[in-house]
C-alpha distance (Angstrom), angle and dihedral (degrees) to the residues before:
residue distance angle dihedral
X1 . . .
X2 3.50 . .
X3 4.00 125.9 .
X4 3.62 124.0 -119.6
X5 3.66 120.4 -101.1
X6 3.44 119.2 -97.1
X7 3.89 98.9 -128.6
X8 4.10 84.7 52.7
X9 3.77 95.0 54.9
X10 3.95 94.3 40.9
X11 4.03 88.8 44.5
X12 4.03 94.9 44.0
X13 3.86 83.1 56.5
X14 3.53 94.0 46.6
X15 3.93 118.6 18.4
X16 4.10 93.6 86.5
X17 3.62 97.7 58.0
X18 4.50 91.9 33.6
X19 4.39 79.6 50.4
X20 4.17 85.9 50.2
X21 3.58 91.4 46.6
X22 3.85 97.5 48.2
X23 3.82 90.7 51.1
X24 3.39 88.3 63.9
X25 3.51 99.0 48.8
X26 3.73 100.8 38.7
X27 4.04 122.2 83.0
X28 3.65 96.1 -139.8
X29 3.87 117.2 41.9
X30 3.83 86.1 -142.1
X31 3.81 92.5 71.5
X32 3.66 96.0 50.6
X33 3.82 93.9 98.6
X34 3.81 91.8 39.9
X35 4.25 90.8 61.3
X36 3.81 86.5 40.0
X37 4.04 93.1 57.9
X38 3.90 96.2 31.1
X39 3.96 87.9 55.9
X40 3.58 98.1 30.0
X41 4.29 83.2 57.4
X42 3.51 94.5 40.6
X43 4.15 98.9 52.2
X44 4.02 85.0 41.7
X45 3.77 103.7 56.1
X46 3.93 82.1 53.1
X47 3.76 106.5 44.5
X48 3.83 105.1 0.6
X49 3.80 98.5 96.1
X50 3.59 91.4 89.0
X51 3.71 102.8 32.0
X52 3.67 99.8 -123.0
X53 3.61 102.6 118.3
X54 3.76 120.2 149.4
X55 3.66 111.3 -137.5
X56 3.40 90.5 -142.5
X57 4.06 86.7 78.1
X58 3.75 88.6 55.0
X59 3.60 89.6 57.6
X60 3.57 97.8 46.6
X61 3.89 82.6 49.3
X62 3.92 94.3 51.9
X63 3.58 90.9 45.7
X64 3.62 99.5 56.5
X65 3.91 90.7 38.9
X66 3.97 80.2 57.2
X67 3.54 91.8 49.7
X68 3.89 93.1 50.5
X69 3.73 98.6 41.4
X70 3.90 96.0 54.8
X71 4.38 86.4 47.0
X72 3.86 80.5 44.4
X73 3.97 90.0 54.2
X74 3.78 101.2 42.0
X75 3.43 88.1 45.0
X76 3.87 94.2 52.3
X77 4.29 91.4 44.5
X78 3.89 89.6 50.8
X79 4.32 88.7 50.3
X80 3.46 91.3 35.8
X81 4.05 94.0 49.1
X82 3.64 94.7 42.8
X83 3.86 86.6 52.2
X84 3.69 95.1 52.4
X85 3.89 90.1 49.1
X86 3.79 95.3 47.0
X87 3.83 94.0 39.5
X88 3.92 116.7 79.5
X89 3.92 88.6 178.0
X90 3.77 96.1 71.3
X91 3.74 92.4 73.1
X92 3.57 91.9 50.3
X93 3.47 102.2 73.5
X94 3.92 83.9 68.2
X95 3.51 103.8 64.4
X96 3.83 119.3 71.7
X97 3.38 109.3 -154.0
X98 4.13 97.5 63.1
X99 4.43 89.6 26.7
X100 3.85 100.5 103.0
X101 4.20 90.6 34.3
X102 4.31 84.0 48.1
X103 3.52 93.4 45.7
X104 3.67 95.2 48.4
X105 3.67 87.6 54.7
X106 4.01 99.5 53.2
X107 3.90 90.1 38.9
X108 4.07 84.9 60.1
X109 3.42 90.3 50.1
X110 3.54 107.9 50.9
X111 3.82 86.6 42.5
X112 4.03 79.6 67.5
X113 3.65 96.1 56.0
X114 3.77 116.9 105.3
X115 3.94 104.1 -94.6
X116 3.74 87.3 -115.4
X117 3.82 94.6 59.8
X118 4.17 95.7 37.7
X119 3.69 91.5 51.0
X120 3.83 82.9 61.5
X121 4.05 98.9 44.6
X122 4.12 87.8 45.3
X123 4.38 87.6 51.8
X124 3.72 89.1 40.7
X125 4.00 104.8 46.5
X126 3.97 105.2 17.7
X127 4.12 98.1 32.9
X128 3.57 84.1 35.2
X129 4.23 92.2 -140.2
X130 3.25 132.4 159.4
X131 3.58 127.0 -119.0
X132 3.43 88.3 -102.1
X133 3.55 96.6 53.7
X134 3.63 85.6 47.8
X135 3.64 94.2 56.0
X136 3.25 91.2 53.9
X137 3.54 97.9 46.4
X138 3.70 93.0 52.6
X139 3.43 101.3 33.9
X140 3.70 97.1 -118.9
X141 3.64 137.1 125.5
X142 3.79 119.8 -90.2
X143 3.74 97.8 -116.5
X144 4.41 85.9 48.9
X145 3.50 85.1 53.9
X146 3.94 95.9 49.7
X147 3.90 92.0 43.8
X148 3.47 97.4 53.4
X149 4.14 86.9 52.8
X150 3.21 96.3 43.7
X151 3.82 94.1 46.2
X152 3.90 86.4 48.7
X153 3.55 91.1 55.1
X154 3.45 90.3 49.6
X155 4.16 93.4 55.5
X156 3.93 85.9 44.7
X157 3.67 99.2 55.8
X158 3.52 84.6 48.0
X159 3.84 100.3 49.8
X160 3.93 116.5 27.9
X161 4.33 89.3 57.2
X162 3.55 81.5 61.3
X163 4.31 98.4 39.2
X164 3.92 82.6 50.9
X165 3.90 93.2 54.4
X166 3.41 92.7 48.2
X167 3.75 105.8 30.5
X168 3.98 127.9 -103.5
X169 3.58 102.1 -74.2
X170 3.68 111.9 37.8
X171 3.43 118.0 97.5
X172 3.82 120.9 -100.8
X173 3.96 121.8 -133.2
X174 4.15 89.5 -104.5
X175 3.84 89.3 56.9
């Protein structure tokens, strides 16, 4: 019969109390469990050979995680508010009359984007990842990955005003 793992017995003892702890710390009960596992993984791929793992590092690690998440969020709700502001297009996709002509016209402009940058936009609005998903995903740092949005966003504010002007295929005066 085969033994336990070691991670299974050490997080039976501890996961209820870790889970209790990360409620408190996270903004949304919902990601509770996520700061539990990312910092429960983390602190076990570097001292969880053994077994010996003070909880106490798994707190530290779910507090921090906490800490970085909520920045994460407000940070995300600030870009993604100034974006919807600045941004006729987003509206667009709402009305039927001008969707398929609209969508057209972004579609050509993200296919524009440097492949570095669109592989970005397509994780962050179609997957629907975060940037930290994305940075994993990609194997890039978290501020690379929020550049390289952010700098797309940029270019696409810039280009699909002018695409819908002038319809989706004609050539704009950057091209």
């Amino acid at each position: 019969m085969k033994s336990e793992p070691i991670w299974k017995a050490w997080f039976a003892k501890h996961g209820a109390k870790l889970l209790l702890f990360a409620r408190q710390q996270a903004r949304y009960p919902d990601d509770a469990e996520d700061l539990v596992q990312e910092a429960f993984v983390r602190i076990w791929r570097l001292y969880g050979h053994t077994g010996d793992v003070s909880p106490s590092l798994v707190y530290r690690a779910i507090r921090r995680l906490a800490i970085d998440w909520a920045r994460s969020l407000d940070r995300r709700k600030i870009r993604e508010e100034k974006v919807c502001s600045e941004f006729t297009f987003v509206d667009s996709f709402d009305r039927s009359l001008e969707k398929d002509e609209r969508k057209k016209a972004l579609l050509h402009a993200i296919e524009r984007l440097p492949p570095e940058q669109k592989e970005v936009i397509t994780l962050k609005i179609w997957s629907e990842l975060t940037f930290d998903e994305i940075a994993r995903t990609l194997d890039l740092s978290l501020n690379t990955v929020a550049s390289r949005y952010r700098y797309a966003l940029d270019k696409l504010k810039e280009w699909v005003p002018v695409s819908l002007e002038q319809g989706p295929y004609q050539k704009s005066p950057e091209s």
